[in-house]
Biopython code that builds the backbone (N, CA, C, O; Angstrom):
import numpy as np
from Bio.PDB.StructureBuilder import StructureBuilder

atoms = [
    (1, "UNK", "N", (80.486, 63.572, 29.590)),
    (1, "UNK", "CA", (80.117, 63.634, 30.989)),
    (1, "UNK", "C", (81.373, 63.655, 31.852)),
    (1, "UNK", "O", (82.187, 62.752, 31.657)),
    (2, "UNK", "N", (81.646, 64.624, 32.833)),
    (2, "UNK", "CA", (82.563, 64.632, 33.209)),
    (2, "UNK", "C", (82.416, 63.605, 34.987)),
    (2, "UNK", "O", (81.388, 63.340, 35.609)),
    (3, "UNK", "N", (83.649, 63.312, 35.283)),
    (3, "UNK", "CA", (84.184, 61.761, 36.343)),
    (3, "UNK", "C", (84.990, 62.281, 37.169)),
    (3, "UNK", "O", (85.925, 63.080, 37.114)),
    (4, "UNK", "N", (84.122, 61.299, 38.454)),
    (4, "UNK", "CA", (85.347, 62.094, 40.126)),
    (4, "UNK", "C", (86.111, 60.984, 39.707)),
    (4, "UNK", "O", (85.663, 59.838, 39.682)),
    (5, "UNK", "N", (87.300, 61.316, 39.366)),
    (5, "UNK", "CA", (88.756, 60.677, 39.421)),
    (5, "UNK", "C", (89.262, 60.032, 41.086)),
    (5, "UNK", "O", (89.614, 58.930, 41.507)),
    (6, "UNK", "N", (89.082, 61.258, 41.624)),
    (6, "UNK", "CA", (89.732, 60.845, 42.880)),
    (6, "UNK", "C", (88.828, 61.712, 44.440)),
    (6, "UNK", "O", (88.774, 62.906, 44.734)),
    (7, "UNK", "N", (88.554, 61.146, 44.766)),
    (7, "UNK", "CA", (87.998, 61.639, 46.436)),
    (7, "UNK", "C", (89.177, 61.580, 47.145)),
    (7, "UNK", "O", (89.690, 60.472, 47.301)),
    (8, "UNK", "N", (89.867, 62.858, 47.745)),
    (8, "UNK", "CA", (91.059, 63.031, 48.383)),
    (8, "UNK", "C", (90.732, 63.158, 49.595)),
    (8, "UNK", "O", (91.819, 62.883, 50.104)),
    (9, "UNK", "N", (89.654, 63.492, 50.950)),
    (9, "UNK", "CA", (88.843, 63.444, 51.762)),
    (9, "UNK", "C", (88.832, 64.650, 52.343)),
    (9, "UNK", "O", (89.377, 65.396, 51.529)),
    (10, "UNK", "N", (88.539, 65.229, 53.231)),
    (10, "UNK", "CA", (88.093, 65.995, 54.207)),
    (10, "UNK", "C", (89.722, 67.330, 54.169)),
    (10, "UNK", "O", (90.760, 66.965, 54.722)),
    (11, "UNK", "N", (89.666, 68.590, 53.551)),
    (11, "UNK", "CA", (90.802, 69.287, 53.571)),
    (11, "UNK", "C", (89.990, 70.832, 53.593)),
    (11, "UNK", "O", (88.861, 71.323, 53.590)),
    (12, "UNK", "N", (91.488, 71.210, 53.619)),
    (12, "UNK", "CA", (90.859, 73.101, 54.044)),
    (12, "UNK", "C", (91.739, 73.465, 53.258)),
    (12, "UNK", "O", (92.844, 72.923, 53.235)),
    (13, "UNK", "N", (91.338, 74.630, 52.334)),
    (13, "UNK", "CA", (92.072, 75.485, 51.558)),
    (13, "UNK", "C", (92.922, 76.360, 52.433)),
    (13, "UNK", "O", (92.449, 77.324, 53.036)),
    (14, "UNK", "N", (94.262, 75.987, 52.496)),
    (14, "UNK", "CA", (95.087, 77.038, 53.510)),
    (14, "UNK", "C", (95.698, 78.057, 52.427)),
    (14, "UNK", "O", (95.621, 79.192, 52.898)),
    (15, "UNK", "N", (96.366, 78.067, 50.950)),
    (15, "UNK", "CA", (96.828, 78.903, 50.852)),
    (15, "UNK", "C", (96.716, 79.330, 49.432)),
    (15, "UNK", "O", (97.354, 78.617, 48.657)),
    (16, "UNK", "N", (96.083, 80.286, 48.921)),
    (16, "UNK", "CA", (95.539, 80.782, 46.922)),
    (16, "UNK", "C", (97.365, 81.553, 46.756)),
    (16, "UNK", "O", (97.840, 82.213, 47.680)),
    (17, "UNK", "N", (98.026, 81.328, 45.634)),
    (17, "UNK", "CA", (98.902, 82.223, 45.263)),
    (17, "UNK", "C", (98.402, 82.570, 43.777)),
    (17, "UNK", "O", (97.785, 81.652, 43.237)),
    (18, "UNK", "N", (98.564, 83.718, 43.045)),
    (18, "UNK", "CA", (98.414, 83.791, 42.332)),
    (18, "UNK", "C", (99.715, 83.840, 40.901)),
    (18, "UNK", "O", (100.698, 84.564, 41.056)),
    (19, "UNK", "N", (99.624, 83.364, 40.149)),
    (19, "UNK", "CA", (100.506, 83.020, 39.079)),
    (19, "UNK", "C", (101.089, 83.976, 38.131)),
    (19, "UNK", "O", (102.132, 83.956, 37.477)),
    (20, "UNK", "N", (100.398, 84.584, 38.207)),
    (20, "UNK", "CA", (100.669, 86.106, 37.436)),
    (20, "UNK", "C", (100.107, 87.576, 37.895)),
    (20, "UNK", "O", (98.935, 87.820, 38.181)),
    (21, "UNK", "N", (101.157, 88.464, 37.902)),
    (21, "UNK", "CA", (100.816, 89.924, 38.118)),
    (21, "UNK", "C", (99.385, 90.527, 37.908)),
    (21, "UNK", "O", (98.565, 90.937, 38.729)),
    (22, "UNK", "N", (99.349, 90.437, 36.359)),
    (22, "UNK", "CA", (98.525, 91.177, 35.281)),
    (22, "UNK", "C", (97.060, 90.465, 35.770)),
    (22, "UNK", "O", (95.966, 90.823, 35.333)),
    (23, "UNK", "N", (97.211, 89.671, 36.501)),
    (23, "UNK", "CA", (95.449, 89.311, 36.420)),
    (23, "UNK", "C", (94.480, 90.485, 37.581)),
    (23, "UNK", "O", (94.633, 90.849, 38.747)),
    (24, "UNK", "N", (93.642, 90.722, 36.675)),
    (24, "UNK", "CA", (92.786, 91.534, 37.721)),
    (24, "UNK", "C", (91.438, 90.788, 38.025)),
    (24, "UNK", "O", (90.793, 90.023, 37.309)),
    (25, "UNK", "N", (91.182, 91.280, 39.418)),
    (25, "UNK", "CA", (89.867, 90.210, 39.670)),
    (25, "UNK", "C", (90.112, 89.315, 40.738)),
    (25, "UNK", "O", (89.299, 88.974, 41.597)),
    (26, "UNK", "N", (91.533, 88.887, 40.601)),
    (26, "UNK", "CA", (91.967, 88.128, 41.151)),
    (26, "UNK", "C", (92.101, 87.438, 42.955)),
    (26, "UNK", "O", (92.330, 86.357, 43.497)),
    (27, "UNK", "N", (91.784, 88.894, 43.357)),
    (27, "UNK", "CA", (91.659, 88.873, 44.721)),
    (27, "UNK", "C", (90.959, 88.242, 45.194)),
    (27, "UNK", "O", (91.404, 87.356, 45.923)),
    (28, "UNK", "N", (89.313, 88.401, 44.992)),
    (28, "UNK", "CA", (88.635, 87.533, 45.464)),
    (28, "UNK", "C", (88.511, 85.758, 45.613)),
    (28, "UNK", "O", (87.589, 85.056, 46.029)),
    (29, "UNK", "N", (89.539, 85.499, 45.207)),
    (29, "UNK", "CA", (90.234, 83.862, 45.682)),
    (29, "UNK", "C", (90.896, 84.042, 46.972)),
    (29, "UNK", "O", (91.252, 82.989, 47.500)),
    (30, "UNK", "N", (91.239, 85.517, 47.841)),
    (30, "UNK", "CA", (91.569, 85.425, 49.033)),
    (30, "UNK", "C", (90.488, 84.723, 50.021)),
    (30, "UNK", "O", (90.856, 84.005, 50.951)),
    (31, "UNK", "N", (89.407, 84.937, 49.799)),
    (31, "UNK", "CA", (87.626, 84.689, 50.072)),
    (31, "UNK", "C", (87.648, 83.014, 50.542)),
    (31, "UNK", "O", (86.966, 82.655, 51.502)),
    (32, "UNK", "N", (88.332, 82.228, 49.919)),
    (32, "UNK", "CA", (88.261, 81.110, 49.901)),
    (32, "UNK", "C", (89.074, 80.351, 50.870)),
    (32, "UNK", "O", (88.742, 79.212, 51.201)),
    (33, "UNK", "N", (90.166, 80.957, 51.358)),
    (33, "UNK", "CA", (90.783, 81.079, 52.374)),
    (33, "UNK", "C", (90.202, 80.747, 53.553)),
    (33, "UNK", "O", (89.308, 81.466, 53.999)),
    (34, "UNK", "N", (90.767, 79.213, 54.469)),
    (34, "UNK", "CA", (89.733, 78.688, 55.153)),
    (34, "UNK", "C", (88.836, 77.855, 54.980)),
    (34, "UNK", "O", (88.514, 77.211, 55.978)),
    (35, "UNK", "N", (88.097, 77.559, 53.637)),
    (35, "UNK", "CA", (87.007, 77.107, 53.352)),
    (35, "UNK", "C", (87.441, 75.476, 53.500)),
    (35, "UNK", "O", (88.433, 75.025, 52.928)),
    (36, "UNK", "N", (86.680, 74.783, 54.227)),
    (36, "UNK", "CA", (86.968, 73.202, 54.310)),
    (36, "UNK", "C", (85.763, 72.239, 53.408)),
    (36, "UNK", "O", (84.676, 72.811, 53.323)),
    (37, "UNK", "N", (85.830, 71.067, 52.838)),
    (37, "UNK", "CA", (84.910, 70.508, 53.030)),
    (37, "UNK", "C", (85.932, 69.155, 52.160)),
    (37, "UNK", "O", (87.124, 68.921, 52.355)),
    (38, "UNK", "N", (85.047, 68.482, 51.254)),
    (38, "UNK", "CA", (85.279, 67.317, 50.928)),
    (38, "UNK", "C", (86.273, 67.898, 49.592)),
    (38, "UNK", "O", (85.862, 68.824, 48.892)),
    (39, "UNK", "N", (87.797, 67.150, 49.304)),
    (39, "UNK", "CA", (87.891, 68.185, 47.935)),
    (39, "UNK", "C", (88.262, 66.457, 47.331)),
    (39, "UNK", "O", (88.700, 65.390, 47.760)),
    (40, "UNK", "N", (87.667, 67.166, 45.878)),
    (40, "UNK", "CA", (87.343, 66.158, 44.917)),
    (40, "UNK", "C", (88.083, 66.434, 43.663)),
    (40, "UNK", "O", (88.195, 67.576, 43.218)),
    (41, "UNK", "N", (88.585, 65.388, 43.098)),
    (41, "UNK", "CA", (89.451, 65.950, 41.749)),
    (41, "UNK", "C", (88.451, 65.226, 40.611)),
    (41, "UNK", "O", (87.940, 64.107, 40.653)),
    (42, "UNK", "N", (88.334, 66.478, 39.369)),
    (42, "UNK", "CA", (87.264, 65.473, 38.531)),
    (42, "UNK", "C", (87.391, 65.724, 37.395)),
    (42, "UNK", "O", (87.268, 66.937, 37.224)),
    (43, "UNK", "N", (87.717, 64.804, 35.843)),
    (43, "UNK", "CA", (88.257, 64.510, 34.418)),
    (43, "UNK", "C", (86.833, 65.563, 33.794)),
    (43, "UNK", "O", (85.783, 65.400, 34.415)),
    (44, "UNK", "N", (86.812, 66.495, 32.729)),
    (44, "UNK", "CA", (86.299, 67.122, 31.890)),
    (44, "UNK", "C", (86.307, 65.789, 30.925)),
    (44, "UNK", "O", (86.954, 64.750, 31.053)),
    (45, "UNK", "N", (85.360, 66.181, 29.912)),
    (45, "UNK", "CA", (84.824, 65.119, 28.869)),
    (45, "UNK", "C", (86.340, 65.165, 28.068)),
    (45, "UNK", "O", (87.009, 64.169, 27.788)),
    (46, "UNK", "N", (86.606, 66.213, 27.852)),
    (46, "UNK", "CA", (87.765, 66.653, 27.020)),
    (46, "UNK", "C", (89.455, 66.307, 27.738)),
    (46, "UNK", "O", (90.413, 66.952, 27.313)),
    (47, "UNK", "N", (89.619, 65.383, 28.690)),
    (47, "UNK", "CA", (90.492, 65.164, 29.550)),
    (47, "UNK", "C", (91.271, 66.047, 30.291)),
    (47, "UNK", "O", (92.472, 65.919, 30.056)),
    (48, "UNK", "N", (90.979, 66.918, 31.126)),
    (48, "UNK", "CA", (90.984, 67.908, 31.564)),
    (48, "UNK", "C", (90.555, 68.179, 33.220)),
    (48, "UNK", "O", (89.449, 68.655, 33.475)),
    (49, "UNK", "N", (91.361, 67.892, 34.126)),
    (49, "UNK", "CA", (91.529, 68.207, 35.637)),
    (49, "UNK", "C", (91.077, 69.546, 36.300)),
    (49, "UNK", "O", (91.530, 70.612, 35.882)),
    (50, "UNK", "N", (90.309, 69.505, 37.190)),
    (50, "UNK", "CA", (90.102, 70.155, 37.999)),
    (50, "UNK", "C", (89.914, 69.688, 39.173)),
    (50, "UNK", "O", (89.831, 68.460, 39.147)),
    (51, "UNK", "N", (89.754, 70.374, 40.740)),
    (51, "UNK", "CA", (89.327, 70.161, 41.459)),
    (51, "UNK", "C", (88.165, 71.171, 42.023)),
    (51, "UNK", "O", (87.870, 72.296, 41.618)),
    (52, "UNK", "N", (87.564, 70.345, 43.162)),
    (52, "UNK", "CA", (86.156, 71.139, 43.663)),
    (52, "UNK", "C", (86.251, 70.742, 45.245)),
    (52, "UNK", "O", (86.587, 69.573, 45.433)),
    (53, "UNK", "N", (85.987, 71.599, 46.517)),
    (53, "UNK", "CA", (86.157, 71.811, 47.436)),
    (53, "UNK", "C", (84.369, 71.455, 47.818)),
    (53, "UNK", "O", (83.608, 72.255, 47.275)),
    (54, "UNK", "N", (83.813, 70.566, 48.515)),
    (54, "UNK", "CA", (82.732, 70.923, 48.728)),
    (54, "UNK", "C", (81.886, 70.604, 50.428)),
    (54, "UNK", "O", (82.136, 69.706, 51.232)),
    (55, "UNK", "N", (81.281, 71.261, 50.482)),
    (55, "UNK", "CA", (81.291, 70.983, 52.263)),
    (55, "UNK", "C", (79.617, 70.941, 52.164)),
    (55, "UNK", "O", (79.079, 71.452, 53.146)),
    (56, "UNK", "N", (78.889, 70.526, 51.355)),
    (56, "UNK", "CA", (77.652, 70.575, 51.658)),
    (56, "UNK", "C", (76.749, 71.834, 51.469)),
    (56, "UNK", "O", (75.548, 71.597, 51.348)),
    (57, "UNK", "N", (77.042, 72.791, 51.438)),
    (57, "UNK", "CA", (76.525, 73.907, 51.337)),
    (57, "UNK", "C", (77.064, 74.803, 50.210)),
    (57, "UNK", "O", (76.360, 75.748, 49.854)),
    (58, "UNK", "N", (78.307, 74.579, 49.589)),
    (58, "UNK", "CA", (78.780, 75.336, 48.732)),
    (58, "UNK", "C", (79.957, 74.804, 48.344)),
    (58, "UNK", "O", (80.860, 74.265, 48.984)),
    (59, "UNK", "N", (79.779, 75.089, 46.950)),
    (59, "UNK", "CA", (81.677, 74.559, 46.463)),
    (59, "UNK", "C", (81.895, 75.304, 45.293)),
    (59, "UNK", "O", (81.346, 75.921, 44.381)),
    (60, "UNK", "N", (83.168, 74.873, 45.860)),
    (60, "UNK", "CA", (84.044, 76.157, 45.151)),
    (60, "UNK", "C", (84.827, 75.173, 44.481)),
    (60, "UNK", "O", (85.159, 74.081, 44.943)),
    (61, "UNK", "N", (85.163, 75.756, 43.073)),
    (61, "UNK", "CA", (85.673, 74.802, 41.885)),
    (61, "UNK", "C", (87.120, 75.901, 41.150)),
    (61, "UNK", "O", (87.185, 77.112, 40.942)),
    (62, "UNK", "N", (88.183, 74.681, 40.915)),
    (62, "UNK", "CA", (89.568, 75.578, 40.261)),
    (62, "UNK", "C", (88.993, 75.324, 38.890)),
    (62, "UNK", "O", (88.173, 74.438, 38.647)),
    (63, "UNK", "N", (89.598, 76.359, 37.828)),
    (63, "UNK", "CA", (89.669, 75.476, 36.572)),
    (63, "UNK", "C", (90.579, 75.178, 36.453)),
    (63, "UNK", "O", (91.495, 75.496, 37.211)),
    (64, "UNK", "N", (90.723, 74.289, 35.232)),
    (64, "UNK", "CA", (91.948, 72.889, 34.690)),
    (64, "UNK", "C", (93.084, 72.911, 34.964)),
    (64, "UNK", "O", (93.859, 73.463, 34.183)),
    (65, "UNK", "N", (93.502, 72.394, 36.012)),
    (65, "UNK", "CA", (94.931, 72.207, 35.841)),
    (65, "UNK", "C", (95.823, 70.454, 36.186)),
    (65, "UNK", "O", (95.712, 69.349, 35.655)),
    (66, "UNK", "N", (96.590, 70.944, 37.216)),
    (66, "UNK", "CA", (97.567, 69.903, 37.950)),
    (66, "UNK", "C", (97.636, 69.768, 39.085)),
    (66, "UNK", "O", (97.879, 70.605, 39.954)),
    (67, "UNK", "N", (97.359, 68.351, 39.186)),
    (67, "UNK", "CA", (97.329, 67.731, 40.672)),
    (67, "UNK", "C", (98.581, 67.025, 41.138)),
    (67, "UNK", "O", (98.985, 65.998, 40.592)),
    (68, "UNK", "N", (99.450, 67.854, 42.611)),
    (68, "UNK", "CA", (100.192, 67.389, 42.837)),
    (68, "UNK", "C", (100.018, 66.874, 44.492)),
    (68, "UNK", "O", (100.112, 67.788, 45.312)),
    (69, "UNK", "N", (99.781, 65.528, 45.023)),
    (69, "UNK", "CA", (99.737, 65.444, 46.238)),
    (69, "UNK", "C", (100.924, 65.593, 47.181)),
    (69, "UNK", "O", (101.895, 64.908, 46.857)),
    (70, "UNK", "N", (101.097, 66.527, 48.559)),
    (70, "UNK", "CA", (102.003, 66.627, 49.364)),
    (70, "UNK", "C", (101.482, 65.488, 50.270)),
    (70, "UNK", "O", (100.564, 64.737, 49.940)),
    (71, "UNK", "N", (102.433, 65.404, 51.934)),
    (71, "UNK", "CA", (102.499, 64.631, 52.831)),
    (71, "UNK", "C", (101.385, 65.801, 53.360)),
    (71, "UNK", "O", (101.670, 66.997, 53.404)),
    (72, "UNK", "N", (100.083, 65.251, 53.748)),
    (72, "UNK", "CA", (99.605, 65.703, 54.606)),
    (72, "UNK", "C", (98.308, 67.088, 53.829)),
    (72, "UNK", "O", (97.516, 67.821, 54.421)),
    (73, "UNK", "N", (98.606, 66.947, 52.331)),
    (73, "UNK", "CA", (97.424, 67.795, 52.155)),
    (73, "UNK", "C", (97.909, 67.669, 49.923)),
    (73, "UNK", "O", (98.497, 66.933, 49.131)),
    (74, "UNK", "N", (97.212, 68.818, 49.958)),
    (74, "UNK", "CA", (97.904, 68.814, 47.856)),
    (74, "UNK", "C", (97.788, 70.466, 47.516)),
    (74, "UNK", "O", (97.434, 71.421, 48.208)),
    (75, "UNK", "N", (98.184, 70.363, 46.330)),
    (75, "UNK", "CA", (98.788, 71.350, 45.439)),
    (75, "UNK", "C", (97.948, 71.466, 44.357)),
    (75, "UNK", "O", (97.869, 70.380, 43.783)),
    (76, "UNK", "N", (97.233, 72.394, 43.794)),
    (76, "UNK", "CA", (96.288, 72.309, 42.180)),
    (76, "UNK", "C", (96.884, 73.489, 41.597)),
    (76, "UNK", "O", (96.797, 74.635, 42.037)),
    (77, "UNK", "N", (97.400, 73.160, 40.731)),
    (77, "UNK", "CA", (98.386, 74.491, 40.067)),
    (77, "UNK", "C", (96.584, 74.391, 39.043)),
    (77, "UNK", "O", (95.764, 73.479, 38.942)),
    (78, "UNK", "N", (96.632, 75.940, 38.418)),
    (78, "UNK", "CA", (95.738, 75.915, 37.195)),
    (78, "UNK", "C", (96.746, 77.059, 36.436)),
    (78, "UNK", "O", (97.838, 77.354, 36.924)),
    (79, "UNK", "N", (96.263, 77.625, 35.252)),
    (79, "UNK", "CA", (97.151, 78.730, 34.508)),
    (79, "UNK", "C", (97.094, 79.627, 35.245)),
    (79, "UNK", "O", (98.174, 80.219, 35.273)),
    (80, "UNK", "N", (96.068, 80.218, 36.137)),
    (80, "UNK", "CA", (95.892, 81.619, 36.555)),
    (80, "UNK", "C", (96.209, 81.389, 38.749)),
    (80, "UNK", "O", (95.990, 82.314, 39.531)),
    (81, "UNK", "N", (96.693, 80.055, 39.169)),
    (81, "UNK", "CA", (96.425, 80.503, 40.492)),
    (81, "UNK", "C", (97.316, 78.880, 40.836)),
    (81, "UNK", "O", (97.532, 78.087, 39.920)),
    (82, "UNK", "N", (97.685, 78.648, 42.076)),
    (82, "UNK", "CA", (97.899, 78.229, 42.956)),
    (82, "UNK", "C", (97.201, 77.221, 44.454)),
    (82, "UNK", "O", (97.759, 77.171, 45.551)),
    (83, "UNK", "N", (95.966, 76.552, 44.113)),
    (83, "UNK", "CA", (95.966, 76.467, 45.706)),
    (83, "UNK", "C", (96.469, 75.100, 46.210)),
    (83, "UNK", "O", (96.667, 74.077, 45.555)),
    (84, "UNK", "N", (96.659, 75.362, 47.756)),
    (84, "UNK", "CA", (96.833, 74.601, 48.444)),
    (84, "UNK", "C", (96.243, 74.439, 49.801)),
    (84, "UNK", "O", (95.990, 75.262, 50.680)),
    (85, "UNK", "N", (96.059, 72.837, 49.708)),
    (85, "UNK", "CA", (94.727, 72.054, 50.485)),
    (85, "UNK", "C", (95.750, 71.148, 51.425)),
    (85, "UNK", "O", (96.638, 70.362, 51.096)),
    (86, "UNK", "N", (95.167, 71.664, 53.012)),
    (86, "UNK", "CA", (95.646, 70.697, 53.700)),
    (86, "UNK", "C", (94.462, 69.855, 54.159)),
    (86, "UNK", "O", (93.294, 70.227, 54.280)),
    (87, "UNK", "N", (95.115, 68.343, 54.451)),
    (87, "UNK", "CA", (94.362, 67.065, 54.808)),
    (87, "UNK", "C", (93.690, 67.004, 55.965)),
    (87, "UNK", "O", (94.419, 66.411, 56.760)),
    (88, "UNK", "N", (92.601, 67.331, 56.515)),
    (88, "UNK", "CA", (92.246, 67.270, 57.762)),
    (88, "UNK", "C", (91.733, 65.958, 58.572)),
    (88, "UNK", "O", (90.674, 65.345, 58.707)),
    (89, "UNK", "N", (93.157, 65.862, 59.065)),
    (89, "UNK", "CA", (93.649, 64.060, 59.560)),
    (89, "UNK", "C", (92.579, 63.658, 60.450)),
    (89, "UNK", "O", (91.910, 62.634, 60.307)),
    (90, "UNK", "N", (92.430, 64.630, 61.505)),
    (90, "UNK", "CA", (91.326, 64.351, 62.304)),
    (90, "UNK", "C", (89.985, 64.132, 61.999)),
    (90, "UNK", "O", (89.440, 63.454, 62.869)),
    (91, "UNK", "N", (89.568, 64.318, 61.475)),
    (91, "UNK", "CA", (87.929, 64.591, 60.860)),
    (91, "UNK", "C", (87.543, 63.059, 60.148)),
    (91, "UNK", "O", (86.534, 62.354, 60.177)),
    (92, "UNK", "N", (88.988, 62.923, 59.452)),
    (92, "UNK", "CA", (89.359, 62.149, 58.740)),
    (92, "UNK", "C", (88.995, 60.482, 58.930)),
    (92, "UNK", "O", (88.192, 59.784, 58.310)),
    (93, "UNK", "N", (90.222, 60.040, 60.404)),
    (93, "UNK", "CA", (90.003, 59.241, 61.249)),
    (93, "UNK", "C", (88.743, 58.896, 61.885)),
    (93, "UNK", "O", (88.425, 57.707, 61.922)),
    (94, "UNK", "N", (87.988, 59.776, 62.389)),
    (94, "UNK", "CA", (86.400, 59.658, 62.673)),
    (94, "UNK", "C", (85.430, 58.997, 62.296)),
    (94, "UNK", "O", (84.315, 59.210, 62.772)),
]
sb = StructureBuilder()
sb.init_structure("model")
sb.init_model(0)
sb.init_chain("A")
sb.init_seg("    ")
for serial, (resi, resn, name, xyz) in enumerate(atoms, 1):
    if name == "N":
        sb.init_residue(resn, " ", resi, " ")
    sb.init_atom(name, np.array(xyz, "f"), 0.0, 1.0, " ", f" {name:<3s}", serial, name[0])
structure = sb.get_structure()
């Protein structure tokens, strides 16, 4: 059964890079761009990280990688992509 590790609170996906050339398909992670809601980091049975973006209506999930927190938002490297989530301080405080 997989476990929310960590509730990081209220953030917006500001920026997808992608990790490699050769991937095709890939674009449509521009899509996500913008998307805010609650982002959640959560352990696979098999010990294994991901995070999930979720705002109530839809979420959008990385597969497995690495969680690195910045000042003010984080970093989820996976093999195939890049994103980065800023903290939305205001919403936050509320």
């Amino acid at each position: 059964m997989e476990k929310i590790i960590k509730i990081i609170g209220n953030a917006q996906i500001i920026k997808v890079e992608r990790r490699s050339e050769v991937l095709t398909g890939w674009e449509r992670r521009n899509s996500y761009l913008g998307f805010g809601g609650y982002l959640v980091i959560k352990l696979t049975e098999d010990g294994r990280y991901y995070a999930c973006i979720d705002n109530g209506r839809r979420c959008i999930t990385t597969s497995c990688g690495d969680l690195t927190l910045t000042p003010g938002g984080a970093v989820f490297e996976t093999a195939n992509s890049v994103y980065t989530f800023r903290l939305i301080a205001d919403q936050l405080a509320g």
